[in-house]
N, C-alpha and C positions, 0 to 999 in steps of 0.2 A: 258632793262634787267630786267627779273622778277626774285626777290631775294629769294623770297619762293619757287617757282618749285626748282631754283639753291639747295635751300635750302634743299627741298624733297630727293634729289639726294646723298647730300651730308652726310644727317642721315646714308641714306641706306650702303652706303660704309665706314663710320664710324663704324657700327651695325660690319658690314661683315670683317674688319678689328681687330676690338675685338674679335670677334670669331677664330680669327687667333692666335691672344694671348692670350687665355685663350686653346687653342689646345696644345701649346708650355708648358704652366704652369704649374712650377715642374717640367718639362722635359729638362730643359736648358743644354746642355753639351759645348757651346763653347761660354764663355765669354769674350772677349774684351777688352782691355780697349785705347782710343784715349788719354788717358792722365789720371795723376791720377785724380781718381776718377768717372770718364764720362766715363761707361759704354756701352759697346753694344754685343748685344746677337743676333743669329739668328733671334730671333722674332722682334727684331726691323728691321733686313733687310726686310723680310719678309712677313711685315703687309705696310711696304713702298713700297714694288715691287707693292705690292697689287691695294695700295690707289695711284701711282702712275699711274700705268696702266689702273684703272676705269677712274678717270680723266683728262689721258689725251683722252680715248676714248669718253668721253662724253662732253668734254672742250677742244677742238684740240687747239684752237687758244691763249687759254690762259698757260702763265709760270707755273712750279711747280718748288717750292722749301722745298726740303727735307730734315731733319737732316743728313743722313747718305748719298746719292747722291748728294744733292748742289741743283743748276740749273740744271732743266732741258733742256734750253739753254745757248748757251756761254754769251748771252747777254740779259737783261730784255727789250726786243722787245714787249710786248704786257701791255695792259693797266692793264690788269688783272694779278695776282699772285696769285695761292693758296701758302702757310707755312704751309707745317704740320709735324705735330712731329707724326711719327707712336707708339712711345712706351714713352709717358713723365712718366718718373719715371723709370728711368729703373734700377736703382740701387737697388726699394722697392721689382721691378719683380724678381730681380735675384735671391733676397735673400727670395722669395717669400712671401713678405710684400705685402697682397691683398691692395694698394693704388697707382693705375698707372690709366693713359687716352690716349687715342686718340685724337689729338687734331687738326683740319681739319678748318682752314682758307680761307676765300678768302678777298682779297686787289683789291682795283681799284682803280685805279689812285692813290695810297698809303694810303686809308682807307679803313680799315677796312670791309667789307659790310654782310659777312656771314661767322658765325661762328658756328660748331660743337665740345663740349667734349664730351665725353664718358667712361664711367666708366664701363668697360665689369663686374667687379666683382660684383655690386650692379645694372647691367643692369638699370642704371642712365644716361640719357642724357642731358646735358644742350644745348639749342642752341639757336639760333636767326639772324633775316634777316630785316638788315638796316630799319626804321621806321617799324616794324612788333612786336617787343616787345619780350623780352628772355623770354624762359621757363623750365623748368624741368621735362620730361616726360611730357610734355604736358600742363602742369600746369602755368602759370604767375608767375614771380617771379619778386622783387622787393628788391636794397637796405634797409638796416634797416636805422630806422631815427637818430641813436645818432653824437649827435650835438658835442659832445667835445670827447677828449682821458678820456677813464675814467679805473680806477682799474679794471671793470669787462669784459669789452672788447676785445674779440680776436683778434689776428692783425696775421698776416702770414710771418713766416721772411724763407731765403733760408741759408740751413746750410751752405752756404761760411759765411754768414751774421754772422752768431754765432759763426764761428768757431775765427772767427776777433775780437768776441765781439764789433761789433760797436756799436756805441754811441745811436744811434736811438733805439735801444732795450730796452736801459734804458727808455723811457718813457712808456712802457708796461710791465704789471704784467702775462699778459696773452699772451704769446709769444707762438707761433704755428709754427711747420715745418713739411709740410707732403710729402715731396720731391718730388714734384708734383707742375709746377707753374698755371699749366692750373687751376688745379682743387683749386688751393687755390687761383685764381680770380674769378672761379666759385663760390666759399664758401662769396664770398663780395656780388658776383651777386646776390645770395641767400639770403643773409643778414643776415648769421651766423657769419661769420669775419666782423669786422669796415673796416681791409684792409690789404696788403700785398706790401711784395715788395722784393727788389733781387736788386745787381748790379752785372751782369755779365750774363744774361741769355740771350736768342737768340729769334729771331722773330717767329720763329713756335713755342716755349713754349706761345708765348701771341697775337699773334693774331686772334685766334677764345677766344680768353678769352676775347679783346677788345669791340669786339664788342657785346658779351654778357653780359659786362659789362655797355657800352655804354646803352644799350636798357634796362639793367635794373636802371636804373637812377643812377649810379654810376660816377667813372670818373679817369684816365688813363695817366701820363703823368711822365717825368722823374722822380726824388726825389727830385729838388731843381726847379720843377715847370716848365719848358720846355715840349713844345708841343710833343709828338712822331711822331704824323703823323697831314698828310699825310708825307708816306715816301717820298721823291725826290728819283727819278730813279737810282740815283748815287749811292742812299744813302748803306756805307757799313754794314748795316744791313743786306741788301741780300747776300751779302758775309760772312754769318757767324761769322760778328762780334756782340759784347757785346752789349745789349740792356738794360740799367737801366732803372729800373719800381717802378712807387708808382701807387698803385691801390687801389681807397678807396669807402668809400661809397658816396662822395661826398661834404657830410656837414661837413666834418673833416680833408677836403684835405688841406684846405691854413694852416691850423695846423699845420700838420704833414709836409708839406714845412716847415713852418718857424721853425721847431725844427730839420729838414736836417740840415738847413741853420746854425742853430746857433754853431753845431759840439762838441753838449754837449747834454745830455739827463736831463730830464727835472721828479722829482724821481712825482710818483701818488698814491694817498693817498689813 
């Protein structure tokens, strides 16, 4: 399996799926909602019909699994999975808050292997293909090196996270929500954020973020230090359940585990 061609293919229909939602932008008349607060508008159906249809015609054999459709089969039959979120953010689009992505995953045998976001507003792409290295429009990109949680540090929390006030926030001065998780594991990948995280979000929010993270020497695993992947076939992540994430730069991960762990925040001077 060559994960760069894969990869080629998958830009293109990312690029072509933006353009779908920025067609839509500012034009929204029929907003949704699956629950409070989760969002859906036409353009999320619509950038899905999209990136479902390229892929499955250029990937017959492999699964799709979509925010708004599910499985594309009844059953996870093939080794390969793409996850994608046709519209992450869709709460910022409605309210046309320019900070949403495309975000275009593919899994084998439940890692990670190639990963597209996309940023149609800032025509920003971050991507990457198992041992091939993440980039940014083209560019290498790399976790930053800081070693500890420190005062000036940006970290990425998901507004359920703040709305709870949990504990883990206390240990950052510099707390970030850009309602967006692709793009706020993109920002670690980058190594503008130390790190991020969320409990409660889904597998298409973070699997092309995985593995852009992975190749940018970062690192990816529940909040109290559990493996995420590979997924197991069973595993009901593909069913649309909750996916708890800590995504860091690395050198900061067993930290920020052991101050999950302690279920107290930790004040930084």
């Amino acid at each position: 399996m060559n994960y760069t061609e894969i990869l080629k293919i998958t830009k293109d229909i990312a690029r072509e799926a933006g353009s779908i939602l920025m067609d839509h932008y500012g034009k929204i008349h029929d907003i949704k909602y699956k629950s409070p607060g989760d969002v859906v508008t036409e353009a999320d159906v619509a950038s899905e019909e999209y990136i479902t249809e390229r892929l499955k015609s250029e990937f017959p054999r492999y699964t799709v699994l979509g925010e708004e459709f599910g499985l594309s089969k009844t059953e996870l039959d093939s080794d390969c999975c793409w996850a994608i979120d046709p519209l992450d953010g869709t709460a910022n689009y409605a309210m046309h808050f320019p900070i949403f992505a495309v975000s275009i995953g593919l899994l084998c045998n439940g890692n990670p292997v190639v990963g597209v976001v996309y940023d149609p507003n800032n025509n920003r792409m971050f991507c990457a293909a198992k041992g091939h290295g993440a980039t940014m429009d083209g560019k290498p990109i790399s976790v930053n090196p800081n070693a500890k949680i420190s005062s000036d540090g940006l970290f990425g929390f998901a507004s359920r996270m703040l709305h709870t006030n949990h504990h883990f926030i206390g240990n950052f001065l510099k707390g970030r929500s850009l309602g967006s998780a692709a793009l706020q594991i993109c920002a670690v990948a980058s190594g503008f954020f130390d790190g991020t995280t969320d409990l409660g979000t889904k597998l298409w929010d973070i699997a092309a973020g995985a593995i852009i993270l992975a190749e940018a020497g970062g690192k990816i695993s529940s909040p109290h230090g559990a493996s995420i992947f590979p997924l197991a076939k069973d595993s009901l992540a593909y069913n649309s359940h909750a996916v708890d994430f800590l995504a860091t730069n690395g050198a900061l991960h067993d930290e920020c585990v052991a101050r999950f762990k302690e279920g107290k925040s930790n004040s930084v001077a």
